[in-house]
C-alpha positions in Angstrom: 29.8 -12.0 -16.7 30.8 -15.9 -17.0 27.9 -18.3 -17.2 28.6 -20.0 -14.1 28.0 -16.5 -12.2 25.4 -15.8 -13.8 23.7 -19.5 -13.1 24.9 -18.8 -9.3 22.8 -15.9 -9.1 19.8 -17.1 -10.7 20.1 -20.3 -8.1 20.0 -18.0 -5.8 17.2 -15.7 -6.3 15.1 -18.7 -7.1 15.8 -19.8 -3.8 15.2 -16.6 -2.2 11.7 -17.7 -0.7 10.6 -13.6 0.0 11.4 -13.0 -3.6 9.2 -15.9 -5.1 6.0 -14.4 -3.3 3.5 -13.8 -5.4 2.1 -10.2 -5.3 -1.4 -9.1 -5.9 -2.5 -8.0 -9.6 -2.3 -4.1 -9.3 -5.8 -4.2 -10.8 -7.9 -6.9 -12.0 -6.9 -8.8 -15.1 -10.4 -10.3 -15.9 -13.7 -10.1 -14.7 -13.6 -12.3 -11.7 -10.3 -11.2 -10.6 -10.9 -10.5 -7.0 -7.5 -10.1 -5.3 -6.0 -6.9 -7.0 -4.4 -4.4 -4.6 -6.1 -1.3 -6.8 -9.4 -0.5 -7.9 -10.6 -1.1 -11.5 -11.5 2.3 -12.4 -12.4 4.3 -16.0 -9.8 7.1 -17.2 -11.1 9.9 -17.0 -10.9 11.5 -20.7 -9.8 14.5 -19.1 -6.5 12.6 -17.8 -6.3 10.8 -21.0 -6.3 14.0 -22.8 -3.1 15.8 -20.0 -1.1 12.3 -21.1 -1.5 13.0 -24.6 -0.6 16.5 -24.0 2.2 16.2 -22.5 4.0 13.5 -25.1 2.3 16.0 -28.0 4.8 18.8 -25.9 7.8 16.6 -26.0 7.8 15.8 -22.5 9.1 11.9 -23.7 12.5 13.0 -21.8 13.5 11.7 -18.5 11.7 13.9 -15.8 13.4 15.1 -12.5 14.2 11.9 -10.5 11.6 12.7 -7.7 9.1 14.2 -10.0 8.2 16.9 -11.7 7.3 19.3 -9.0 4.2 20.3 -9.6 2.6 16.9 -9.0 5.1 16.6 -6.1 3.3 19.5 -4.5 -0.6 18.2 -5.3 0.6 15.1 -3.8 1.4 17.1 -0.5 -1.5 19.1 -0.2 -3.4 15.7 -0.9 -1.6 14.3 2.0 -2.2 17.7 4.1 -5.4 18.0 3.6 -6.4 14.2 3.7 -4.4 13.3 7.1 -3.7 16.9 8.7 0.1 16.4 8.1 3.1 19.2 6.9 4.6 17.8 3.9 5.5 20.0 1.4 6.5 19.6 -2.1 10.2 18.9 -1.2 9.1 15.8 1.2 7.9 14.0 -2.1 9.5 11.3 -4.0 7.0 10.0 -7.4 7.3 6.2 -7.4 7.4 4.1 -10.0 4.4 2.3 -8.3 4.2 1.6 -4.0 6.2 -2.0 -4.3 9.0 0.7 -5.1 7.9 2.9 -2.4 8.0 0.0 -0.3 12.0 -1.0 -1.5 13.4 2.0 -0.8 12.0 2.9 2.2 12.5 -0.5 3.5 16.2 -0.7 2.2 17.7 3.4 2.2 15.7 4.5 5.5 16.9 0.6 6.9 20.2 1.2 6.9 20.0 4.0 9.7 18.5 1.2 12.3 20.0 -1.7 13.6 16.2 -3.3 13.2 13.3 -2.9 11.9 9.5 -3.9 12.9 7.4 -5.5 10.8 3.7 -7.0 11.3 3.1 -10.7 10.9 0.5 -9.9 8.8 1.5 -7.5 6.0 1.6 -7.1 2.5 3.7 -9.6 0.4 5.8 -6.7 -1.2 7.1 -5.7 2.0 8.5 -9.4 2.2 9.9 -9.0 -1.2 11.4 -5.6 0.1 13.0 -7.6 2.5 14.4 -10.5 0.5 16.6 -8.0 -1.9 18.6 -7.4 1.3 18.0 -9.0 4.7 17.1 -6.5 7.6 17.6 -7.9 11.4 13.6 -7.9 11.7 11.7 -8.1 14.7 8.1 -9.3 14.1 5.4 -7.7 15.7 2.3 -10.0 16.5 -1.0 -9.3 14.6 -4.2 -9.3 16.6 -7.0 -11.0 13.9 -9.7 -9.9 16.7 -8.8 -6.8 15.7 -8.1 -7.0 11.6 -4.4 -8.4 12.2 -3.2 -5.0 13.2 -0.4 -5.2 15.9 -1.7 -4.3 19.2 -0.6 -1.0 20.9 1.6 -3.1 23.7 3.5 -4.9 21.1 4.8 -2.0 19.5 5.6 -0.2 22.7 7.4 -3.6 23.6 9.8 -3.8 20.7 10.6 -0.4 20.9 11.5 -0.7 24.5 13.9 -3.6 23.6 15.9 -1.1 21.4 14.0 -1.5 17.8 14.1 2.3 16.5 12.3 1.8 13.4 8.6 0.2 12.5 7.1 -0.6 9.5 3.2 -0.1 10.1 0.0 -0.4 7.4 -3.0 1.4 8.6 -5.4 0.4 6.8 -4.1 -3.0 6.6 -3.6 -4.3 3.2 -5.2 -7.9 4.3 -8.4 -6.3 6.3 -8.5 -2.7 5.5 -8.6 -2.3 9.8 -7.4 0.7 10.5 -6.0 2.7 13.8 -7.9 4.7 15.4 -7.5 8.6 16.6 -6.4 7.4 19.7 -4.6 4.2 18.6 -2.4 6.4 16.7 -1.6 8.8 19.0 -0.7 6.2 21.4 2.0 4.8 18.7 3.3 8.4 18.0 3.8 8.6 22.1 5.7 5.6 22.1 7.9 6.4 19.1 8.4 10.1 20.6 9.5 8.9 23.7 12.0 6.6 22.2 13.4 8.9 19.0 12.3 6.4 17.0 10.9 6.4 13.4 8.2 4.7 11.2 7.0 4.3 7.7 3.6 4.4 7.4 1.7 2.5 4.6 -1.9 4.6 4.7 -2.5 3.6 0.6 -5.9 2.4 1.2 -6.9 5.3 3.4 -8.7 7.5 1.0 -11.1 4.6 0.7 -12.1 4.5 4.6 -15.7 6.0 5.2 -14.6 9.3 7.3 -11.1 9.7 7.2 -8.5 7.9 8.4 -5.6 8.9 11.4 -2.4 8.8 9.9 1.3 9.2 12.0 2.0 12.0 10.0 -0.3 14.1 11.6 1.5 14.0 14.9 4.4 15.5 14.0 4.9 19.2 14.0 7.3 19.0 11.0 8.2 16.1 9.2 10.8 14.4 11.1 10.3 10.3 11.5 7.4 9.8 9.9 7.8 8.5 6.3 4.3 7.7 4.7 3.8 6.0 1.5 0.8 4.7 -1.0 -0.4 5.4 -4.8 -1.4 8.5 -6.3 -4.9 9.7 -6.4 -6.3 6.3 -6.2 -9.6 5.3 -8.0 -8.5 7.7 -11.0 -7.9 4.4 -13.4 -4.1 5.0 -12.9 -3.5 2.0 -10.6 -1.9 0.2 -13.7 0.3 3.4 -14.2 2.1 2.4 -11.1 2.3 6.0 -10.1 3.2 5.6 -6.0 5.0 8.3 -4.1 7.1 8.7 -0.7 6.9 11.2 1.9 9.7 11.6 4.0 11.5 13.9 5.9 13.8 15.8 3.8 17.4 14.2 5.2 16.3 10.9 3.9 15.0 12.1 0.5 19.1 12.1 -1.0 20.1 8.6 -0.2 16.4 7.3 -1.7 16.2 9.5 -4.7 20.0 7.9 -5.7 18.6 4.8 -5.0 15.8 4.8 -7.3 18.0 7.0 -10.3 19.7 3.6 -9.7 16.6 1.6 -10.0 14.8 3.1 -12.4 15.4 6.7 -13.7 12.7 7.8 -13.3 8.7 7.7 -13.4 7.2 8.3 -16.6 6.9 12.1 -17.6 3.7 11.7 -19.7 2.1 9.5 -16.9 3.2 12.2 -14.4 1.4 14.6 -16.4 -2.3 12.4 -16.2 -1.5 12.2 -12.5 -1.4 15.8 -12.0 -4.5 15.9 -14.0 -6.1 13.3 -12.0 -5.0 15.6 -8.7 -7.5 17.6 -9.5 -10.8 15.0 -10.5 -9.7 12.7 -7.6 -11.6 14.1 -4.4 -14.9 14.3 -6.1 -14.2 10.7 -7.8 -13.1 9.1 -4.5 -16.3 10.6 -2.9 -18.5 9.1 -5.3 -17.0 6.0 -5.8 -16.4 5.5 -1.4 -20.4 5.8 -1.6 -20.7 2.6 -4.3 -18.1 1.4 -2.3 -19.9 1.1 1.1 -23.3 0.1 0.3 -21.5 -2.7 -2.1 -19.6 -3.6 1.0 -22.8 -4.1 3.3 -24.1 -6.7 1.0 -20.9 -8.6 0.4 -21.0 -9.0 4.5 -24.5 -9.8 4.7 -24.0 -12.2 2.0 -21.1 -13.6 3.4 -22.8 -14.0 6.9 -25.8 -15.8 5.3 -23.2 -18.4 3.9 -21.9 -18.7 7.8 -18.4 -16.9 6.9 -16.6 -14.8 9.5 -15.9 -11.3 8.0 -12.9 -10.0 9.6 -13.5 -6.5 11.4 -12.0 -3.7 8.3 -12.7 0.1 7.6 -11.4 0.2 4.4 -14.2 0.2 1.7 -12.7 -1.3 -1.2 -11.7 -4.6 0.0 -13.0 -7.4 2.6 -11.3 -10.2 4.4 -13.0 -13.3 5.2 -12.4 -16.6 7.0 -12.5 -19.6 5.1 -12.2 -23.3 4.7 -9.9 -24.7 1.9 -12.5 -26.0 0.6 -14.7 -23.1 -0.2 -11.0 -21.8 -1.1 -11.0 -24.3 -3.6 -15.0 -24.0 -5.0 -14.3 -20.3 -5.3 -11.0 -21.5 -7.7 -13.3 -23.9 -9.6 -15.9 -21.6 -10.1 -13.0 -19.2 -12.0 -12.9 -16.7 -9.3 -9.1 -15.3 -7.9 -8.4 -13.7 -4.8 -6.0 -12.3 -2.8 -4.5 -15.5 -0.3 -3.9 -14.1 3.2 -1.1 -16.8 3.3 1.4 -14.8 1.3 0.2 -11.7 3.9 0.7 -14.0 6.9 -2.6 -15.1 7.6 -3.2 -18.4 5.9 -6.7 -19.0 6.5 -7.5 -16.1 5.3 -8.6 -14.9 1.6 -9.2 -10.8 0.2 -11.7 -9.7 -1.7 -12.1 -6.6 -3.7 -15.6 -5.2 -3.2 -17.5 -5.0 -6.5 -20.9 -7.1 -7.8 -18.1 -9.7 -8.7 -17.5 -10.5 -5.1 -21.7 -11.2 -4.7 -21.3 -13.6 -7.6 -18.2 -15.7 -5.9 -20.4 -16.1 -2.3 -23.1 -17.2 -4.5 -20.3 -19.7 -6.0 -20.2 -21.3 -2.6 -23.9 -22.6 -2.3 
């Protein structure tokens, strides 16, 4: 490739303004790290010990572009028995983390619509999805009253216009607000009525207090309903970027070629600790969403004393506030990072993961 090409592309991706947004830490990368997307969680020696396994078997090869299928299939009955959906082991694609979950959904299921919804307020990664290769979007306004979730109407109105697929987080990624029973059934109504199809970001809802409705559910079979998040989160393998795809089994192809493409595949040895940690990660999460929520309590409290809003959320592990810029800029000065809601949308907004860290940043502020 001659130079000049290859300075015409640089040029151009550093001018691509979705592809210079900065994305969240997948964990925290020091001790007052506050804005990671994933937990900061201990390996298990048990998973440790399936990793080591595995590479002591050989299994250094390149593993079956969606997976091997055993995890495939824990990762199913995960999503079964989590959300009350009917994926099976052949509706799975292993990701090599959910920012590639989030590119090939975006990009392979996008080519079937003419458009695509997509929150105001959303995670940066879905921006960066979008920057590889524009999509005709159609933004759908985020109600902060109600954690920057899009409002029921809005989505029914797009759709009505002749968008046929969305692109929906519930929990959000910002506040961790999450649709209810009934919210989601409206959406699913709307969609049904229309023939049209969603993916379905529900990664943070093993971390709300009491389950969480998911699209999936509605369906009978899976059909339009793509879901994606990370594997068996709060197992320590969120730096393993271990994410995974459910889809109806028509779009599985044209994704799984994709990401052969991309990437190969997902590391067999890491695959192997994730199966392991299939098996640790309900009594884990149910331990850990306990720290989580009485944590959570006195971040709020705390952050209420201070006079800062705390924007409405029902995921455990993370909490949105409103804030000046310049407590913004104390909470910098003081050596604390966060998650800036301006790369989600929401610019006067900041993310915080919940953990004795965050109690130490509000007390930054006094």
């Amino acid at each position: 490739m001659a130079s000049q090409t290859k300075a015409e592309i640089l040029a151009d991706h550093e001018s691509n303004s979705a592809l210079q947004a900065p994305l969240p830490a997948p964990v925290a990368r020091h001790v007052k790290d506050l804005g990671a997307d994933g937990l900061l969680s201990p390996l298990d020696e048990r998973i440790i010990a399936a990793a080591s396994e595995a590479l002591e078997a050989g299994q250094t090869h390149y593993v079956d572009v969606p997976g091997i299928a055993a995890l495939r299939a824990a990762i199913a009955d995960a999503l079964n028995g989590a959300t009350n959906s009917r994926y099976e082991a052949g509706n799975i694609i292993v990701s090599a983390g959910v920012q590639e979950s989030r590119f090939l959904t975006i990009q392979m299921i996008g080519e079937n619509y003419e458009s695509i919804g997509i929150p105001a307020v959303t995670h940066p990664g879905v921006q960066k999805a979008l920057g590889v290769r524009g999509r005709n979007v159609i933004s759908l306004p985020a109600a902060a009253e109600r954690g920057y979730l899009p409002p029921i109407d809005a989505i029914a109105e797009i759709v009505a216009g002749g968008c046929r697929l969305l692109y929906l987080e519930s929990p959000s990624r910002l506040s961790g607000a999450a649709y209810t029973s009934e919210e989601v059934g409206a959406i699913a109504e709307v969609l049904r009525d229309a023939g049209a199809a969603a993916i379905w970001d529900g990664g943070l809802a093993p971390w709300v207090d009491g389950g969480c409705s998911a699209l999936a559910s509605t369906e009978e079979s899976p059909t339009l309903i793509t879901t994606i998040g990370e594997a068996f989160p709060g197992t320590g393998l969120a730096s393993w970027f271990i994410g995974y795809i459910a889809s109806p089994e028509d779009q599985i192809p044209a994704m799984q070629s994709q990401k052969q493409i991309m990437a190969i595949c997902t590391s067999t040895a890491a695959q192997f600790a994730a199966l392991e940690a299939s098996s640790l990660f309900e009594e884990a999460r149910r331990l850990k969403l306990s720290q989580l929520a009485q944590l959570r309590s006195q971040i709020a409290e705390s952050a209420a004393a201070r006079g800062l809003a705390v924007i409405a959320g029902d995921a455990q592990n993370i909490m949105a506030l409103r804030v000046s810029e310049e407590a913004a800029a104390k909470l910098r000065g003081a050596g604390f990072d966060f998650a800036d809601g301006a790369s989600f949308g929401a610019p006067d907004i900041i993310r915080l993961n919940v953990n004795s860290a965050a109690l130490e940043a509000l007390r930054a502020l006094d």
